[in-house]
C-alpha positions in Angstrom: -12.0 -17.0 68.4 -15.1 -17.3 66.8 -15.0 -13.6 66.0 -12.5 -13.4 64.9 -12.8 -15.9 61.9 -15.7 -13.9 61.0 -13.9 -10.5 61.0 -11.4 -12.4 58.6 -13.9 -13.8 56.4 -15.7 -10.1 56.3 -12.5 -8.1 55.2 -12.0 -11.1 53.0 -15.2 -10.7 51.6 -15.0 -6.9 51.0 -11.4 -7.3 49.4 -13.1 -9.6 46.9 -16.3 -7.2 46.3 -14.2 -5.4 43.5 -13.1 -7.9 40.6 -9.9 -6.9 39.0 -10.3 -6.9 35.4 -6.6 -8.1 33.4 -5.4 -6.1 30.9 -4.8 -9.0 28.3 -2.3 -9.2 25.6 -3.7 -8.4 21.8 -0.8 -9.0 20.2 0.1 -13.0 19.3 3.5 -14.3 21.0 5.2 -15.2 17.2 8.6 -15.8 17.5 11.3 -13.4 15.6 11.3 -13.0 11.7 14.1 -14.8 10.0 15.0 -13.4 6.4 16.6 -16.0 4.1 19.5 -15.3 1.9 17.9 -17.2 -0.9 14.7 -14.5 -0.2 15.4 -11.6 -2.4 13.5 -9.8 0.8 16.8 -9.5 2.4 18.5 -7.7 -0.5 15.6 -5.5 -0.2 16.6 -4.6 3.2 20.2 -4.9 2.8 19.8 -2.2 -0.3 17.3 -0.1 2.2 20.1 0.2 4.8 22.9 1.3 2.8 21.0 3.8 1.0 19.4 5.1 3.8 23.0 5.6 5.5 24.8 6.8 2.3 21.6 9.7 1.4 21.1 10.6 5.2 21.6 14.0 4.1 18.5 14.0 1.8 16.7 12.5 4.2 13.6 14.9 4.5 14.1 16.5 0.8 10.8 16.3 -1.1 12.1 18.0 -4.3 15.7 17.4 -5.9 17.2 20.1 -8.1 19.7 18.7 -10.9 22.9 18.8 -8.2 20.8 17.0 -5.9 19.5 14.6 -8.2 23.4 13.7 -9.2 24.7 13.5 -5.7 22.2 11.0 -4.3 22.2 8.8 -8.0 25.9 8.1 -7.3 25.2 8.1 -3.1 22.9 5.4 -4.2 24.9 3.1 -6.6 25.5 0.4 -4.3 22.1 -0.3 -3.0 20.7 0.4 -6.1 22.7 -2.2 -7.9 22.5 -4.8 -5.4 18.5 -4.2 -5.7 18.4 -4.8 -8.9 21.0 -8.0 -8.8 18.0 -9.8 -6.8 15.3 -9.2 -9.5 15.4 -13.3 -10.3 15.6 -14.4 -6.6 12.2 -15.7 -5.3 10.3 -12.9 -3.3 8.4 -13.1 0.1 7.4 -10.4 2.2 9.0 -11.1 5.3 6.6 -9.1 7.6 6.7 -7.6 11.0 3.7 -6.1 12.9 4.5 -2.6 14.4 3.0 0.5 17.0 0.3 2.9 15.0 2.2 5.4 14.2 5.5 4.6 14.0 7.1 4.7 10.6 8.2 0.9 9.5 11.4 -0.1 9.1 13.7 0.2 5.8 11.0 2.7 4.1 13.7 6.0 4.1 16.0 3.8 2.1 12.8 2.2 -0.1 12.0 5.6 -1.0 15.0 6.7 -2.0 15.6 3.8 -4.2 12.5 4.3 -5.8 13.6 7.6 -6.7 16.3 6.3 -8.2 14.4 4.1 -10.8 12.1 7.7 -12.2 15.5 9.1 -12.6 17.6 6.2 -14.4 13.8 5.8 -16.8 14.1 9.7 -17.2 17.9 9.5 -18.6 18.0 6.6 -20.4 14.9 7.8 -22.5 16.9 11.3 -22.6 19.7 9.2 -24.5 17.3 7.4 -26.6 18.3 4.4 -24.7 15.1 3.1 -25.0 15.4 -1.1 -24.3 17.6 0.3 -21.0 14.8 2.7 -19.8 12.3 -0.9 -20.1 14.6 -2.7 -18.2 15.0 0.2 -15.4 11.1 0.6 -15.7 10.1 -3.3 -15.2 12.6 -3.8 -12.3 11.1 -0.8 -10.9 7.6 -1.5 -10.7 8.3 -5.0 -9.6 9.9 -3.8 -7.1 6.7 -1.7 -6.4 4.8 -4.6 -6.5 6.9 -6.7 -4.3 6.7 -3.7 -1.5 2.9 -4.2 -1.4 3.4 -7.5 0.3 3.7 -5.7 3.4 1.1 -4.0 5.2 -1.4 -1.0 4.2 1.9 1.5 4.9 4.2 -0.5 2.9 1.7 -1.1 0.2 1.0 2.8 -0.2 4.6 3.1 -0.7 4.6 0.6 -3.4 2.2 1.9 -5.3 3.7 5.3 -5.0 7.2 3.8 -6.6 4.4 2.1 -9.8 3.0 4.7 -10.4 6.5 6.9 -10.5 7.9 4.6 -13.1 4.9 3.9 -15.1 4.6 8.0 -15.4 8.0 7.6 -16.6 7.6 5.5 -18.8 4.2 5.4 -20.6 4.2 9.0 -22.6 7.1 7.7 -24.8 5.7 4.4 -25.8 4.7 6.0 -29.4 8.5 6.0 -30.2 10.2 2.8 -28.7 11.3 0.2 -30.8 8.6 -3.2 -31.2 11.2 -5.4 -29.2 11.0 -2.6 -26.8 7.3 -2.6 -26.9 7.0 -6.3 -26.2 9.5 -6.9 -23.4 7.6 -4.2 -21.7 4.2 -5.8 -22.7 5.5 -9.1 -21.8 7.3 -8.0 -18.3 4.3 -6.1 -17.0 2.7 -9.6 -17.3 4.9 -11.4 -15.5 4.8 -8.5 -12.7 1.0 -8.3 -12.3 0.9 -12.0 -12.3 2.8 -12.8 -9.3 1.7 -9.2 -7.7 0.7 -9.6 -4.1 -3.2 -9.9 -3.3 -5.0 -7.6 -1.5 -6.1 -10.1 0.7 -2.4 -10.4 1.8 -2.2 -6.4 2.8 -5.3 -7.2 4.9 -3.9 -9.8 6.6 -0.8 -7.9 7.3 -2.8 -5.0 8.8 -4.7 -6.9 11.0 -1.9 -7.4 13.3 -1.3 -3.7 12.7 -4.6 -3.1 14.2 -3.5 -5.6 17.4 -0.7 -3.8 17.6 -2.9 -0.4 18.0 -5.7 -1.8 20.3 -2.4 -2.8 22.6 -1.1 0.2 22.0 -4.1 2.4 23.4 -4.7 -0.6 26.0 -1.0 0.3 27.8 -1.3 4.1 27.2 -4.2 3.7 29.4 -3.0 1.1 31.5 0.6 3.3 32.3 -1.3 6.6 32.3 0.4 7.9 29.3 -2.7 8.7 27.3 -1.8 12.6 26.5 1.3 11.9 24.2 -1.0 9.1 22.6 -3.6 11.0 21.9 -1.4 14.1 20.7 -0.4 11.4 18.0 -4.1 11.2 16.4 -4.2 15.3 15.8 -8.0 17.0 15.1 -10.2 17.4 18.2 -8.9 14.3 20.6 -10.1 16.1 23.8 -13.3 13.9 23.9 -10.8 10.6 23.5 -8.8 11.7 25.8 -11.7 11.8 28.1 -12.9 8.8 27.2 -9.8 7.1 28.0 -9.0 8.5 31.1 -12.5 7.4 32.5 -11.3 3.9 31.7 -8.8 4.2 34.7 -11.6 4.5 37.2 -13.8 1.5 36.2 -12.1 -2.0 35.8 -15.5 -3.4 33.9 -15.9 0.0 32.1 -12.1 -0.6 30.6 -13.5 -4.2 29.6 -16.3 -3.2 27.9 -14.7 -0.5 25.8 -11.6 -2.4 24.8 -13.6 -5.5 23.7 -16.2 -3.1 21.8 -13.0 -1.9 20.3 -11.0 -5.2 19.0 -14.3 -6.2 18.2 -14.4 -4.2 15.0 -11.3 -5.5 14.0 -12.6 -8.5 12.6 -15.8 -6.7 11.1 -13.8 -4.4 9.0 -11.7 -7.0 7.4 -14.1 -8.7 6.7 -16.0 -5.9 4.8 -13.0 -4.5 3.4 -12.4 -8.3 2.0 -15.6 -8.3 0.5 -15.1 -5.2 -1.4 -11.8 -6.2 -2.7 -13.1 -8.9 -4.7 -15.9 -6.8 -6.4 -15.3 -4.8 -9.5 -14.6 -1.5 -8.1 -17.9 0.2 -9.4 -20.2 -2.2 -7.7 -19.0 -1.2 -4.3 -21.6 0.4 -2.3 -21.2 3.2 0.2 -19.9 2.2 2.9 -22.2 1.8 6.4 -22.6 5.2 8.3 -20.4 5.7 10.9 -22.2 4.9 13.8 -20.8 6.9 17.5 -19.0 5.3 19.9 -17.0 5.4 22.5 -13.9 4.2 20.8 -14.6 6.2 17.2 -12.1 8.5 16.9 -9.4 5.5 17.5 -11.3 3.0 14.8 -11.1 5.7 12.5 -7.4 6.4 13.0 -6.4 2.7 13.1 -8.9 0.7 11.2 -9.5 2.2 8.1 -5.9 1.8 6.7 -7.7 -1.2 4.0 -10.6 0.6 2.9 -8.6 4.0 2.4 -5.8 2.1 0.1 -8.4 0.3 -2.0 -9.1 3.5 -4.2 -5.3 3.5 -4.5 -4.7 0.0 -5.2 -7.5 -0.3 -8.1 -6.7 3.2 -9.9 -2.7 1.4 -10.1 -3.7 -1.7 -11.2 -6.0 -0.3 -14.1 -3.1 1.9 -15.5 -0.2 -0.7 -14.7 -2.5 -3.4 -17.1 -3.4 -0.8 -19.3 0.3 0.4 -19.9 1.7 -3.5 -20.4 -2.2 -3.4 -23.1 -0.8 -0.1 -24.6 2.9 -1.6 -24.9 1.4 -4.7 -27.0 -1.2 -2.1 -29.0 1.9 -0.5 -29.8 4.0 -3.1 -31.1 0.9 -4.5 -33.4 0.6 -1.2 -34.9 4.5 -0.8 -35.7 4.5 -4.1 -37.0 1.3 -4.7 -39.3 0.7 -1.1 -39.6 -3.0 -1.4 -38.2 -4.1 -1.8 -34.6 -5.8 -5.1 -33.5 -9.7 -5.2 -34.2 -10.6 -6.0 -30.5 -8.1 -6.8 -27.2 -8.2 -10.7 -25.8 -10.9 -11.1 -23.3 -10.1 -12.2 -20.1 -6.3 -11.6 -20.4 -4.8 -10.2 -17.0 -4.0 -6.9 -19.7 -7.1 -6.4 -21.0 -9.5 -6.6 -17.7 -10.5 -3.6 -16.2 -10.7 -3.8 -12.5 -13.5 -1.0 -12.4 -15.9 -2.9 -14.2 -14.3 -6.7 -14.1 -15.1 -6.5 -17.9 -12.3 -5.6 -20.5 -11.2 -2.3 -20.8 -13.1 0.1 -23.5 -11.5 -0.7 -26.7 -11.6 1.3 -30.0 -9.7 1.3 -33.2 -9.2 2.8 -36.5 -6.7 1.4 -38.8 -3.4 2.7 -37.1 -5.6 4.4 -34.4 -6.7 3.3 -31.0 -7.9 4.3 -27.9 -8.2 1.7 -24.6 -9.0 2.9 -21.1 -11.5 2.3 -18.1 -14.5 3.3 -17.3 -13.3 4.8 -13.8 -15.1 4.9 -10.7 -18.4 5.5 -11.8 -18.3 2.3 -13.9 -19.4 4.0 -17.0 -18.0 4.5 -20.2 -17.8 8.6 -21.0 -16.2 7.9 -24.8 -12.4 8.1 -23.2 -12.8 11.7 -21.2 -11.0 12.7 -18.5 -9.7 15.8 -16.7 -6.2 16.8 -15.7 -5.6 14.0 -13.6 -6.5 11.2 -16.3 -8.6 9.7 -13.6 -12.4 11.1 -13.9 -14.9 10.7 -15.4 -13.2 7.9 -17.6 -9.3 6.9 -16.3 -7.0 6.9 -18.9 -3.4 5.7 -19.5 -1.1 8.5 -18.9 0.3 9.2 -22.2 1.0 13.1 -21.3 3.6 13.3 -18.9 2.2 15.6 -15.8 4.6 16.3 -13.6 
């Protein structure tokens, strides 16, 4: 008897002499979004949806020729207007976290309705409707806005739909009427007022990057990591090797996945801090250092500091088209421009420099842009994009 209590104990002992390590949940329990009526979110997504379903033939059409254009306008009509009927509702971003990789929700039909506002700015300026086009344009880039309530994804497509409209719009400010010129002035205001803050986006992706720590976690965990790494593209074969090592050693698997949430954290925080600085007195960012997990931190963790480039080069020409619009109006009225722009008005700062925008005038004659990345001022020069060395308004339609 004695014997055998030890032979128990010794097999116990060796079952025990390899410690399982858990694979534990990244992702928070939260419990299922809920869209309000009164939230002028759920005509976003109500307008997505039937868009999406009525323009499923022009789903993966990156160019529209005149017939095409026509078709998905009046395929359109419905979401469009029931867009636009929620401009006045309150707005919150009702968001959801998602898989890397995986497109989000309601952005085919987002995309399509953005389409729509270019093309209703484009014909109304064609009939010299010209308060109509300012209407279409403001509703369109608040709409823009809105969309960058959302995460890093739906943010890129918000500024996308911005920048569309404000290209639309801002070569023909020369020839609108003053009232014109100051309901635009006056709505792009308003819009960058109550725009989303970057901090918000951040916040958002976080849970993106939960999602994608989870994600690689139970490709490794259900021995799916081919199809996951086939996802990333370039040169994954060293991932992929890295991963699959992970199955073999419990404490290995640990390490690496802890190492990898751990930089979660560290890059929003960084990315934070370089929101809040005037874009030219960002530093280079810390070098890259190798590890184990690299290729995946790149692929899912970068998403903030890749849209802030975006983000700033927007906001610069969205202020200095509502600057322009009032610039505009002064001169049509009085004949001359104004001797300086108002410091510290959300128009007039430019968000390269945190200082006001470059400011020169001459009688009926002026000229206001931003310094641009470099943070210096190069006397209003720029190439064919408008955005280098100095970033300028864009009052020659490139398209």
């Amino acid at each position: 008897m004695g014997w055998t209590i030890v032979g128990v104990v010794a097999v116990a002992a060796g079952c025990r002499g390899k410690v399982e390590v858990p694979y534990p949940n990244y992702v928070p329990n939260e419990p299922a979004a809920s869209i309000s009526s009164e939230n002028a979110f759920a005509d976003y997504v109500a307008a997505a949806d039937m868009v999406e379903a009525a323009t499923a033939d022009f789903k993966n059409y990156v160019a529209f020729d005149k017939k095409a254009r026509n078709k998905a306008l009046l395929l359109s009509e419905n979401g469009y207007r029931k867009l636009v009927g929620s401009r006045r509702k309150p707005f919150e971003f009702v968001f959801v976290g998602r898989e890397p990789t995986v497109l989000p929700p309601h952005h085919v039909g987002w995309r399509m309705l953005g389409r729509n506002f270019v093309w209703r700015i484009e014909t109304a300026l064609s009939e010299n409707r010209t308060s109509a086009a300012v209407e279409i344009a403001l509703a369109g880039i608040q709409f823009g806005m809105n969309l960058c309530g959302g995460s890093v994804v739906d943010a890129t497509l918000g500024l996308e739909i911005v920048d569309e409209c404000r290209r639309a719009i801002a070569p023909n400010l020369e020839n609108f009427p003053v009232n014109d010129l100051k309901t635009l002035g006056q709505g792009i205001r308003q819009i960058l007022k109550a725009r989303p803050k970057f901090e918000s986006i951040l916040a958002h992706e976080r849970l993106n990057m939960l999602y994608a720590v989870q994600n690689v976690q139970d490709a490794v965990r259900d021995n799916k990591i081919g199809p996951l790494v086939a996802r990333l593209g370039g040169n994954s074969r060293d991932t992929a090797k890295a991963l699959q090592s992970l199955r073999e050693d419990d404490t290995k698997r640990r390490d690496f996945f802890q190492g990898f949430s751990g930089e979660i954290d560290q890059e929003i925080s960084a990315v934070t801090h370089d929101s809040q600085q005037p874009y030219a007195k960002i530093g280079e960012p810390d070098k890259e250092r190798d590890r184990p997990w690299s290729t995946l931190s790149l692929a899912f963790f970068k998403g903030g500091r890749r849209l802030l480039p975006m983000w700033t080069a927007s906001l610069a020409r969205t202020r200095l088209l509502g600057l322009h619009a009032g610039l505009w109006s002064t001169v049509k009225s009085t004949g001359a421009a104004p001797a300086t722009i108002k410091e510290g008005d959300e128009l007039s700062i430019d968000p390269y420099t945190g200082l006001s925008f470059v400011y020169k005038a001459d009688r009926a004659a002026f000229r206001a842009y931003s310094t641009g990345e470099d943070g210096k001022d190069d006397g209003g020069q720029s190439d064919g994009s408008g955005k280098t060395p100095d970033l300028v308004l864009e009052t020659i339609n490139r398209r």
